[in-house]
C-alpha positions as CSV (number, residue, x, y, z in Angstrom):
1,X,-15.5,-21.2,-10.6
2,X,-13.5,-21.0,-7.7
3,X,-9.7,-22.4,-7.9
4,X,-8.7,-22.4,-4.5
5,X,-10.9,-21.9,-1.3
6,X,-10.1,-21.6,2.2
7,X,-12.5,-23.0,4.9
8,X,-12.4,-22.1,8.6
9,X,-8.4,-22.5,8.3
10,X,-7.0,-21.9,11.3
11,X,-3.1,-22.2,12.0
12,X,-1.5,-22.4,15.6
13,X,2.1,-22.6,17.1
14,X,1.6,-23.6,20.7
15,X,-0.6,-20.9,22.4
16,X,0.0,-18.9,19.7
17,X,-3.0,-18.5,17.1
18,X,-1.0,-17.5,13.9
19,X,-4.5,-16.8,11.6
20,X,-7.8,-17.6,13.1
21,X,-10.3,-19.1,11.4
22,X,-9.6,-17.7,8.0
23,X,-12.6,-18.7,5.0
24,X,-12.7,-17.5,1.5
25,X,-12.5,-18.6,-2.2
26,X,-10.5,-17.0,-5.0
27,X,-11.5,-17.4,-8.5
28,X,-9.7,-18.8,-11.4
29,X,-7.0,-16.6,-13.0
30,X,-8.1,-14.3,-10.0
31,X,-5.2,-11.9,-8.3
32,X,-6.0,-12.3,-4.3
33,X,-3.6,-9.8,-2.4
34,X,-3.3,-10.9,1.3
35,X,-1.7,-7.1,2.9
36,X,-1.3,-6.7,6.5
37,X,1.5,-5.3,8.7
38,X,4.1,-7.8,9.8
39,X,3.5,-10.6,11.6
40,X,-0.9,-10.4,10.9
41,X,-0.7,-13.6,9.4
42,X,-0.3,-13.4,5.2
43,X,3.1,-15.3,4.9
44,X,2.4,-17.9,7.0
45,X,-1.4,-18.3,5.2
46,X,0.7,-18.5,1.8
47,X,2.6,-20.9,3.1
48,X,0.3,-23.0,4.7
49,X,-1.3,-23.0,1.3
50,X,2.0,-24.1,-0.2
51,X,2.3,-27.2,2.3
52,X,5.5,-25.5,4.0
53,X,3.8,-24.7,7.2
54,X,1.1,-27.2,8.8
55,X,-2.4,-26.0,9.2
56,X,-4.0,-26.6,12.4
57,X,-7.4,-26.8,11.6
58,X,-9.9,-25.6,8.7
59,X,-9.6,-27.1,5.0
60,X,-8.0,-26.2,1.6
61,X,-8.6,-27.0,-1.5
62,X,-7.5,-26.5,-5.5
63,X,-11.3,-27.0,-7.6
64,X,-11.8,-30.5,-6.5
65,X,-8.2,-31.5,-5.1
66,X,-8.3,-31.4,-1.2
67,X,-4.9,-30.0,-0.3
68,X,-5.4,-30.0,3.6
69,X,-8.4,-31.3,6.0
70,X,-7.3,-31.3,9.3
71,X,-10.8,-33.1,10.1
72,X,-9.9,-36.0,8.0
73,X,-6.0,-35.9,8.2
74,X,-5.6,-35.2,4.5
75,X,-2.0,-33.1,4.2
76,X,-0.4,-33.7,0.9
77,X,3.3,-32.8,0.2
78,X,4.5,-29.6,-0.9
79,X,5.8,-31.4,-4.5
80,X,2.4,-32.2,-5.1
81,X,0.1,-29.2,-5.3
82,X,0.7,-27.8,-8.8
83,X,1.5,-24.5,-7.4
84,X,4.6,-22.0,-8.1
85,X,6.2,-20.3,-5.4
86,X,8.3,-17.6,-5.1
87,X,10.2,-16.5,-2.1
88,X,11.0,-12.6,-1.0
89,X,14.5,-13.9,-0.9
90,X,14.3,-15.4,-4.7
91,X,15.7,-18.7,-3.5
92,X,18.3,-18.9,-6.6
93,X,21.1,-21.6,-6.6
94,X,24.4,-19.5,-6.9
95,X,26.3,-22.3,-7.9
96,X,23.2,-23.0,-11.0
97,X,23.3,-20.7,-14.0
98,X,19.6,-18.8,-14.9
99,X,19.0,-22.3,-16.8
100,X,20.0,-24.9,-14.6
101,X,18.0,-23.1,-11.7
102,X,15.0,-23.7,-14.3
103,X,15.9,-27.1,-14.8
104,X,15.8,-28.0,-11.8
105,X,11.9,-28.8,-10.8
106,X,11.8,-29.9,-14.0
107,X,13.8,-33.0,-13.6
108,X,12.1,-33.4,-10.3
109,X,8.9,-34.2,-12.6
110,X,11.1,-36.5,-14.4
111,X,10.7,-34.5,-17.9
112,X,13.0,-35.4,-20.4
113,X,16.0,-33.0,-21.4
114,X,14.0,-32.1,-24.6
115,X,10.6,-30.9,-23.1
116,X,12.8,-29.2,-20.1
117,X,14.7,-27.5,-22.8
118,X,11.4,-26.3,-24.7
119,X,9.9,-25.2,-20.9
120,X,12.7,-23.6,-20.3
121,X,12.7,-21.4,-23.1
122,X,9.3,-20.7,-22.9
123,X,9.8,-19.7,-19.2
124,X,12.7,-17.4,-20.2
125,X,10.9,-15.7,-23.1
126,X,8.1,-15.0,-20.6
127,X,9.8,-12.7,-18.2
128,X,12.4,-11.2,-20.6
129,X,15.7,-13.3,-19.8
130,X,16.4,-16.1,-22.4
131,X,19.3,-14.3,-22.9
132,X,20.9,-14.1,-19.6
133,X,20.1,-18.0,-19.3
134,X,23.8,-18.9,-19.1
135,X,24.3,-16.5,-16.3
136,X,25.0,-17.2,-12.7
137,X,22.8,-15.1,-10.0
138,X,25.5,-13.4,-8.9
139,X,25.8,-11.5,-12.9
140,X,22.4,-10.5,-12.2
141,X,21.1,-7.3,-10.2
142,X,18.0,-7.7,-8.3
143,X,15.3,-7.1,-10.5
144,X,16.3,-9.7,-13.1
145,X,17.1,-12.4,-10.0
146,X,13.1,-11.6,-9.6
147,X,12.2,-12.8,-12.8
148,X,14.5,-15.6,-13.3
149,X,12.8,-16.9,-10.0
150,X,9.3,-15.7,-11.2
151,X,10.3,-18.0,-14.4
152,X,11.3,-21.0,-12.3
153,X,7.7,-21.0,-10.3
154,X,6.4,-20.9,-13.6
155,X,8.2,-22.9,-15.6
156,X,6.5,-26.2,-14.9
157,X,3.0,-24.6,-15.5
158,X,1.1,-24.8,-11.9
159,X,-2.2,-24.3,-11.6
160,X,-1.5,-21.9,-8.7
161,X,1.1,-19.1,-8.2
162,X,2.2,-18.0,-4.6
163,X,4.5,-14.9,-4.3
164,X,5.4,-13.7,-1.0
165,X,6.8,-10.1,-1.1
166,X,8.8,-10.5,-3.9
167,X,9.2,-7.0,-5.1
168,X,10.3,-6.0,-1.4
169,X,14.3,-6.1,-2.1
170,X,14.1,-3.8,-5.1
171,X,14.5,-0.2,-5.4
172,X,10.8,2.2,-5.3
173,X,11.3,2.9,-9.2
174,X,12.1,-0.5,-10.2
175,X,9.1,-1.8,-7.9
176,X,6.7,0.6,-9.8
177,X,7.5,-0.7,-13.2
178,X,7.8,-4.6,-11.6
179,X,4.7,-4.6,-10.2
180,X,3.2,-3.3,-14.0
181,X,5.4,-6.2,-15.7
182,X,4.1,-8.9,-13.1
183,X,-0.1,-7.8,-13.4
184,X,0.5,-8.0,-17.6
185,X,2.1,-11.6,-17.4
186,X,-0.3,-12.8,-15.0
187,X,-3.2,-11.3,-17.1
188,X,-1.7,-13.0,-19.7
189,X,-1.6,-16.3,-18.7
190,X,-4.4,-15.8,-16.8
191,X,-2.8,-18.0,-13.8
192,X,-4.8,-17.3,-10.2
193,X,-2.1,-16.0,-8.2
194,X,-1.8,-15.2,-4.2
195,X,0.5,-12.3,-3.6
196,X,1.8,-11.2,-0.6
197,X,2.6,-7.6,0.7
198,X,2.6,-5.1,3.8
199,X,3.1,-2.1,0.6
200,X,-0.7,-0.8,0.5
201,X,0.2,0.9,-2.6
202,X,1.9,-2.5,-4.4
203,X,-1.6,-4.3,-3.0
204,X,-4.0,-1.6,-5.2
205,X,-2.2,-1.4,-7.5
206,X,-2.3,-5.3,-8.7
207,X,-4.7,-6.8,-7.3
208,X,-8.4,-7.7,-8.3
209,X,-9.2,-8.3,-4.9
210,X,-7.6,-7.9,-1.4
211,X,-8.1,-9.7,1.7
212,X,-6.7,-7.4,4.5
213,X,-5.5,-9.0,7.8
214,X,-4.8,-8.0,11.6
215,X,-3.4,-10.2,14.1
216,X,-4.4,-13.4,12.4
217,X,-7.6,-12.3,11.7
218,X,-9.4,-11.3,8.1
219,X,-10.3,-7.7,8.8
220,X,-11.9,-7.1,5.2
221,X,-12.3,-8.8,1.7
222,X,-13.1,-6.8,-1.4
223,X,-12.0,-4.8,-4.7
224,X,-9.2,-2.3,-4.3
225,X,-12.4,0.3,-4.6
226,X,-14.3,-1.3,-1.8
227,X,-11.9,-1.4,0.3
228,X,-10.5,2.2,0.0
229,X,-14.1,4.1,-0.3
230,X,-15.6,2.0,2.0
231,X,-13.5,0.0,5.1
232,X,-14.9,-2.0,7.2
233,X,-13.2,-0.7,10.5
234,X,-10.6,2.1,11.6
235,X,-7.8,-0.6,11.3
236,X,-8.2,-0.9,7.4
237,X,-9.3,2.7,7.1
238,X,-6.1,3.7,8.6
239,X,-3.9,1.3,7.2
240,X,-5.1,1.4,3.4
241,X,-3.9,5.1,2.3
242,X,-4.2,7.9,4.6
243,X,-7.1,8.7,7.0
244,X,-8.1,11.3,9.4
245,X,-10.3,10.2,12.7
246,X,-12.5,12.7,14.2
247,X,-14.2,11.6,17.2
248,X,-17.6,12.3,18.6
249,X,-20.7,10.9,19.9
250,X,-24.1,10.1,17.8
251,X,-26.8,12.3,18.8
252,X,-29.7,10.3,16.3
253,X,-30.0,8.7,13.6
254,X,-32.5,8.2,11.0
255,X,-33.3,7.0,7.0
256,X,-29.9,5.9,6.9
257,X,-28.1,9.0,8.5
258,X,-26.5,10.0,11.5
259,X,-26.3,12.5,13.4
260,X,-22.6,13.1,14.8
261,X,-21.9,15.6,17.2
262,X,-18.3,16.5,17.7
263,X,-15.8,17.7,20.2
264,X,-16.5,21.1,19.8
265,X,-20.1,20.8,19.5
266,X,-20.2,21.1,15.4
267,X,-22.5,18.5,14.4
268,X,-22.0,16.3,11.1
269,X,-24.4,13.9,9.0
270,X,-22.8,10.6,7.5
271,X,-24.0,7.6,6.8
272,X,-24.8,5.3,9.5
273,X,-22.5,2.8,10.3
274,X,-21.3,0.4,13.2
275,X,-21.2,2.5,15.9
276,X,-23.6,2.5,18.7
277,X,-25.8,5.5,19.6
278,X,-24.2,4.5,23.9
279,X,-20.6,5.4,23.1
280,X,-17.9,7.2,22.1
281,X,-16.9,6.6,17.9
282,X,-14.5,8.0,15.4
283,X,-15.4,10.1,12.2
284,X,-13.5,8.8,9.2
285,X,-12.4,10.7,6.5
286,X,-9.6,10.9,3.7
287,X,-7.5,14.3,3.1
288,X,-8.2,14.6,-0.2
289,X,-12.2,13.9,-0.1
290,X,-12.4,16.9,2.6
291,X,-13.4,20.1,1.1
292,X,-12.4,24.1,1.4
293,X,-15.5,25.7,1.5
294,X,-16.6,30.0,1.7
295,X,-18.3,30.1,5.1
296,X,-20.3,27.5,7.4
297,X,-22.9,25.4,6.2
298,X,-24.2,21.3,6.4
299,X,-21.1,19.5,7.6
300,X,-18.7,22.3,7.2
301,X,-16.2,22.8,10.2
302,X,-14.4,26.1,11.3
303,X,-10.1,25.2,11.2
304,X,-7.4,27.1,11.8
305,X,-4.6,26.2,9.7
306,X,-1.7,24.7,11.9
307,X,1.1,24.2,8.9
308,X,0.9,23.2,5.5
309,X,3.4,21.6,3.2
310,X,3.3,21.5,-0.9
311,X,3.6,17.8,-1.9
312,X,4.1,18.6,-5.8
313,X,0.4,18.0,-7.1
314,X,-1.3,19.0,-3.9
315,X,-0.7,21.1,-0.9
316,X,-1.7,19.2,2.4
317,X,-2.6,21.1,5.3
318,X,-3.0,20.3,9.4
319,X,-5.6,21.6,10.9
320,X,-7.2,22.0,14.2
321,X,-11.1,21.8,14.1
322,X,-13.9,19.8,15.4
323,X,-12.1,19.2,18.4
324,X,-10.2,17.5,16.7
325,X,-6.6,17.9,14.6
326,X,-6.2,16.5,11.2
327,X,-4.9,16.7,7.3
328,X,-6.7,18.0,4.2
329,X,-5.5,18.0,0.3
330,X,-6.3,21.1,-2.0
331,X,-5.2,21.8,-5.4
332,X,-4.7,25.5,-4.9
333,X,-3.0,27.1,-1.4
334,X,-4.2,28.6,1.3
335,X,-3.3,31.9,2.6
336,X,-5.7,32.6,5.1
337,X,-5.1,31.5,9.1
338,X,-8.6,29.9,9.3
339,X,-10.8,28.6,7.0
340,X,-14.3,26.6,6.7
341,X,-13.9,22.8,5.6
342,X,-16.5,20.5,4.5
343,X,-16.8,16.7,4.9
344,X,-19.6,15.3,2.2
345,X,-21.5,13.0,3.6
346,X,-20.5,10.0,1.4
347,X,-16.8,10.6,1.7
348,X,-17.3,9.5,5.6
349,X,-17.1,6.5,7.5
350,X,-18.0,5.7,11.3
351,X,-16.4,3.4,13.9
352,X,-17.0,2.3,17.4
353,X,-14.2,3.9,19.4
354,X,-12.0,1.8,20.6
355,X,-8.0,0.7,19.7
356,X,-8.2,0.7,16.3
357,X,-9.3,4.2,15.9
358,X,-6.4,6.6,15.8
């Protein structure tokens, strides 16, 4: 059953199209991940979704609730959608202790000081703080201001939960264990939950799906999987993990294949993709699904080895081949100057040529 959908939502700030024409449902007790670079087009989505920014056009709804129609002129308040919110900034009262800050939305719902206590504690217990309740924000370092805010979008039960890059201000080893604590809680209370990032890392790690985004515009939709193994264009190859982009031109295709010639004339088979057999396109590949192989053969490439550098549990290597310059991963190193590499033909992806392709 779907809990929130998005239809043909379009948002616009003068002639400025902020996200263009955006459609999509997210399941309940679902974790959608909108990632992009800044300024693509998430945040202001999330918000949109939280009533804070005004759609232009399109619909959203919550099951059977219309939140927005810009047809019909439907825009309910912010106060009024049953979803939880948290900021990258936190958002925390200074002059409010942990439990006042808690409080507060719950008075706003009118509850009385009995049921706001229980909600409160139960909020608290959740992320870990009850006992830091009486503290101000200023007592606490960053990671536990996350949770206390966490525990205030949360605390009044909503049946949706926005966070917009809210592990961004801590350190990378707290993040890493945050972003474990925050997939176990919401697994827990099995809450569907929109999470905002530009940390392709923080975005596969937590989420069940991901809904990548360019300039206002959804680029790709799919499992963390999906997306990775299989991109839909150079932008999302390149900008989930790490990609090399070989180009050439297609020489034939046929049962599903093509035939890719390259710069220096070694020719490839992949699977066929969106490139036209009339221009130019771009080979791509991941480092680590490249292989070091004994001597030529189907889809192996002559390199020479322009520097290499030992990462800890791999060594990665640039090199020059296929007319072409790019990285590989191996577990052992290499000593030689040149070498023979092999790209399987399910480990590659091609693209039309064009800006996207690096």
């Amino acid at each position: 059953m779907a809990d929130l959908v998005l239809d043909h939502l379009t948002i616009r700030y003068g002639g400025v199209t902020a996200v263009n024409d955006i459609s999509l449902t997210v399941g309940k007790g679902e974790f959608l991940t909108f990632l992009g670079p800044s300024g693509c087009g998430k945040s202001t989505t999330l918000f949109s979704i939280a009533g804070l920014n005004h759609a232009t056009s399109g619909t959203i709804r919550i099951g059977d609730t219309v939140l927005f129609d810009g047809q019909r002129g439907i825009s309910i308040a912010p106060e009024r959608r049953d979803i939880g919110l948290v900021f990258q900034s936190y958002a925390l009262w200074p002059h409010k202790t942990v439990a006042e800050n808690l409080a507060f939305p719950l008075k706003l719902r009118k509850l009385g000081r009995a049921e706001r206590d229980d909600r409160i504690r139960e909020a608290l217990s959740l992320v870990e703080m009850m006992p830091y309740a009486e503290r101000y924000p200023f007592e606490l370092s960053g990671g536990q201001q996350q949770r206390v805010a966490l525990a205030r979008a949360l605390v009044y039960r909503p049946r949706l939960l926005l966070l917009d890059e809210p592990l961004s201000n801590l350190d990378a080893k707290l993040r890493e264990r945050a972003r474990v604590w925050l997939r176990e809680l919401q697994e827990r209370l099995n809450v569907t939950t929109i999470y905002v990032t530009h940390d392709q890392a923080e975005a596969l790690a937590v989420s069940d799906r991901i809904a990548v985004m360019s300039m206002g515009h959804l680029r790709q939709l799919g499992t963390p999987k999906e997306i990775y193994e299989n991109p839909a264009d150079a932008f999302v190859a390149d900008f989930i993990g790490s990609s090399n982009f070989l180009t050439g031109n297609m020489i034939g295709e046929a049962g599903g294949r093509a035939r890719v010639r390259l710069g220096d004339g070694t020719e490839l088979s992949v699977p066929a993709g969106r490139a036209s057999p009339d221009g130019g396109l771009v080979v791509a590949v991941r480092p680590e699904r490249i292989e070091l192989v004994e001597g030529p053969g189907e889809n192996a490439i002559p390199v020479e080895i322009a520097q290499g550098t030992y990462l800890g549990s791999v060594y990665q290597y640039e090199v020059a081949g296929g007319g072409s310059r790019f990285r590989i991963q191996t577990t052992r190193p290499v000593e030689t100057k040149t070498a023979f590499v092999r790209i399987p033909p399910e480990a590659a992806s091609i693209f039309a040529a064009g800006p996207d392709a690096k």
